[in-house]
N, C-alpha and C positions, 0 to 999 in steps of 0.2 A: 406492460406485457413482458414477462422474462423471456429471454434470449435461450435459442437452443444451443448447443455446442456444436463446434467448429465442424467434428466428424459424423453429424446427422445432417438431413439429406435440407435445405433451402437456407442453412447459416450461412452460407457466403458461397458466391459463386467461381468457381474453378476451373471452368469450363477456358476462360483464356490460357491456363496453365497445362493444358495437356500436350501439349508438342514439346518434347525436350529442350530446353533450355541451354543457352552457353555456359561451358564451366563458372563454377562462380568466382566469384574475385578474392582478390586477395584479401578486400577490407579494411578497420580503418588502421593504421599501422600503431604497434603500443598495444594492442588489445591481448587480452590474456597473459596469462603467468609471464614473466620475464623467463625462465627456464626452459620454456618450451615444453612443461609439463602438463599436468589436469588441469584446466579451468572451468569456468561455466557461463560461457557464453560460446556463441558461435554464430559464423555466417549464414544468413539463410539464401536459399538460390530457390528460384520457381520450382526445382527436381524436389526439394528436402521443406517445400513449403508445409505440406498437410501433414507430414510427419511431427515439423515442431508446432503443429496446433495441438496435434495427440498429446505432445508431450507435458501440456498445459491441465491435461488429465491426471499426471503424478502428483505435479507439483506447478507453482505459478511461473508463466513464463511470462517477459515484456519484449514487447517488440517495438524494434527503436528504429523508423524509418527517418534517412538521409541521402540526402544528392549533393555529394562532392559540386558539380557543377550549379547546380542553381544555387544554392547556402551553404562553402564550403564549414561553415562554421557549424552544421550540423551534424558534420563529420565527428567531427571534437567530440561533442553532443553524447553521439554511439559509443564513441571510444570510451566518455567518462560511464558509462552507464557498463561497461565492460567492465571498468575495474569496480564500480560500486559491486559487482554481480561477483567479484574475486570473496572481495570484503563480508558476502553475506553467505560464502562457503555451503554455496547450493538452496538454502532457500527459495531462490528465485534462477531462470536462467534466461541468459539476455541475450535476445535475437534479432542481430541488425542485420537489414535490411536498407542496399542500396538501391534505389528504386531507379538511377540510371541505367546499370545492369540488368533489376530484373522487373523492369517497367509492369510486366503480366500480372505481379503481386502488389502493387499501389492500384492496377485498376479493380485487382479482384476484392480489395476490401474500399476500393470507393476514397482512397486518401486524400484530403483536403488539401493539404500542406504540409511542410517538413518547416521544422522538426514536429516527431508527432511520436507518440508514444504509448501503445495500446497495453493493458493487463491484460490477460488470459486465467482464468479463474475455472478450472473444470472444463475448460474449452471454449466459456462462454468470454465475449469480449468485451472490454470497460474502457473508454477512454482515459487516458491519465495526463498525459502532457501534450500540448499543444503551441508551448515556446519555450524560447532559449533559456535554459539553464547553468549556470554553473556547476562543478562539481560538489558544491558544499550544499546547494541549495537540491539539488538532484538528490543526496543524502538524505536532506530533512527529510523530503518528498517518501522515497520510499524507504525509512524508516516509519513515517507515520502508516504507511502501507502494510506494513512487515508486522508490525502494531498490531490491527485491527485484525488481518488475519490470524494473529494467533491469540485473542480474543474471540475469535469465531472456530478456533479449534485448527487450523491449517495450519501446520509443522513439518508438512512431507518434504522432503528435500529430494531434489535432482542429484542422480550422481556423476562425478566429474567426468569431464570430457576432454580427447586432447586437445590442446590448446589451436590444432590446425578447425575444429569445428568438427567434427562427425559426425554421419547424418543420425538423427535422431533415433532410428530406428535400430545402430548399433545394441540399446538398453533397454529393448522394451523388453526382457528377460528379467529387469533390476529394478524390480520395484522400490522405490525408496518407500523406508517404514516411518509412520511418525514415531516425532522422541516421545519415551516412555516416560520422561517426565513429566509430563504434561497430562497423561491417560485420563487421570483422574479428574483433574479440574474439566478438561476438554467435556468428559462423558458425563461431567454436570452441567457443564450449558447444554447438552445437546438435550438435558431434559427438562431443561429451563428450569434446572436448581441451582439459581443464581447462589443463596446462601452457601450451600455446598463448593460452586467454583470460586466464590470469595476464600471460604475458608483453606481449599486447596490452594490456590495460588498462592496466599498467605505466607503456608508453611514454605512457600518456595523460596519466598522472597528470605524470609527470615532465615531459611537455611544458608542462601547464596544472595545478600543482596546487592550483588553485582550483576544478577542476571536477570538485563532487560525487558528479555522475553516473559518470565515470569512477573516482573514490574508492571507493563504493558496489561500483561493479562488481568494481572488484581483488579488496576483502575478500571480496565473497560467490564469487567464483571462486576465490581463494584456498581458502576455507573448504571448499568442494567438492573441489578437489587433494588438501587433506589426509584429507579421508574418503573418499574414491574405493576402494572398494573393501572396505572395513573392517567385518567384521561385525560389531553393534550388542552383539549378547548376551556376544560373547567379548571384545569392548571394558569391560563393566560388568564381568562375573567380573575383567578386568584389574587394573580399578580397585577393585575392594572387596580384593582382594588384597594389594596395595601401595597403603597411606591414602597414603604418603608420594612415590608415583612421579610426575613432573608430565607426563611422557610421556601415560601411563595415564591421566591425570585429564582434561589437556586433550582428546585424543581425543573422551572420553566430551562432555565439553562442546560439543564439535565438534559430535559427533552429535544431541544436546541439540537445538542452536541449531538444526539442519536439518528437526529434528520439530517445530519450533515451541514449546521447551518452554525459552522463555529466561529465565525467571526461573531458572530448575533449573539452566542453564549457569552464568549469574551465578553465585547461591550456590555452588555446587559448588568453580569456582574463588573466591571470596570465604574459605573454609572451607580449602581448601587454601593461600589465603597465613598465613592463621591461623597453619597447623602448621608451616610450613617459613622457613626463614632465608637469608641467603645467597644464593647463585645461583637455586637451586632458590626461593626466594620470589620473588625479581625476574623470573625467566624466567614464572613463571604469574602474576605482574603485569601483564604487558609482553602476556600473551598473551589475561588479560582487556580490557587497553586494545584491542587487536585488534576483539574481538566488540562492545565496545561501536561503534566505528567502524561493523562490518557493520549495528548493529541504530539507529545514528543516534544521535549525543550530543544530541539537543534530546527523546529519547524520555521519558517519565518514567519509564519501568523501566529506563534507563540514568543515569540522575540519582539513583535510589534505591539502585543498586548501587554508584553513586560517592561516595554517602555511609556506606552499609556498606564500603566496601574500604578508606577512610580510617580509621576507625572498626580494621578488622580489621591495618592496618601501623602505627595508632600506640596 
């Protein structure tokens, strides 16, 4: 059942939120620009709560609840998730939440536990983190994030804000635009002309192949070209039929990585260099190194896969 957004009427209850609230806190210290200039993230208080849900409408926002008092190390948590959000120069904008403060906003979205860390995609909410991270691993995390969305066409960026947090609704005059570099491949996924967004993305990569986002995009457009159309279940009968076809195999892994179930990809081909030699090893090598690209090499389920594939050719 898909999720409505934040700003229609029984996504999430608000109703604890309507008596003004105490000013909001200062927050976790470190957070935003050293200069005290633009950044992108900011405090959120129960006053400027449904404002930064709106703002999840321009562009993606994550919301990083923490409690100084009960985990102070989820403090940290926020903080690093502050400067990832420096690092990704408005792609994303990062909204912590201390739930000791604004206790009204952990009931109103029903919080488990901290550290916790929600996406906001058009408004709609997606769990993303639910433990302790570090900052390098909190990178992987949403770089693979950053990834996907802009394989799905999402590039609109948030524009900065001062670094004290301002409420959200300073910009809603400012709509961030998507980058025009992208226009083209984007407006071929959206008409499921995977060939098309391969070949765009392509010319990007080749022009600038430094530039990840276009990297990103190939692979996951890529990866869609080749499953386009391929039923799941006669894909697996394929594969349990022939251990040894690498057709067969990767397909399946294809479809794996598209349901979300990448470790299963990994393995699958990791198991399949196992058994085979030759061409046939090299070609489902070559075609693991692929999905690791789609799923981000700083990921740690791609680092773990890259110590079993070494593992599995020597």
């Amino acid at each position: 059942m898909s999720q409505q957004p934040f700003s229609r009427p029984g996504a999430i209850d608000l109703s604890a939120l309507k008596r003004p609230a105490p000013a909001p806190p200062s927050g976790p210290s470190g957070a935003g620009t050293p200069n005290g200039g633009a950044s992108y993230w900011l405090e959120v208080s129960e006053q400027n709560f449904q404002e930064t849900l709106e703002a999840s409408l321009k562009a993606p926002v994550l919301l990083a609840f923490y409690s100084p008092s009960r985990l102070p190390e989820s403090e940290q948590m926020a903080r690093d998730l502050a400067t990832v959000a420096e690092e990704y120069d408005g792609r994303f904008l990062a909204g912590l939440v201390d739930i000791d403060t604004a206790p009204g906003i952990a009931q109103a979205v029903q919080l488990p536990s901290v550290p916790y860390v929600f996406a906001l995609l058009d408004g709609r909410p997606a769990p993303l983190l639910q433990q302790m991270l570090g900052i390098d691993d909190l990178r992987a995390t949403i770089n693979q994030l950053m990834q996907q969305l802009t394989a799905q066409g999402m590039t609109t960026r948030h524009q900065p804000r001062g670094a004290a947090g301002p409420s959200p609704d300073d910009e809603t005059d400012d709509e961030p635009q998507p980058d025009p570099r992208y226009a083209a491949a984007q407006d071929a996924l959206e008409a499921d002309d995977y060939d098309g967004a391969v070949a765009e993305y392509r010319k990007l990569v080749e022009a600038n192949p430094a530039d990840a986002e276009a990297a990103a995009g190939l692979a996951m457009a890529t990866l869609l070209q080749r499953t386009k159309g391929v039923d799941l279940a006669a894909a697996r009968d394929a594969a349990a039929a022939n251990p040894e076809d690498v057709e067969a195999h990767t397909m399946v892994a294809d479809l794996d990585m598209l349901g979300g179930h990448v470790d299963d990809a990994f393995n699958r081909l990791i198991e399949l260099v196992r058994r085979t030699s030759g061409d046939e090893r090299n070609r489902a090598r070559e075609h693991l190194l692929g999905l690791f690209a789609a799923v981000g090499n700083a990921d740690p389920r791609v680092l773990k896969a890259r110590q079993n594939l070494a593992s599995a050719l020597f």
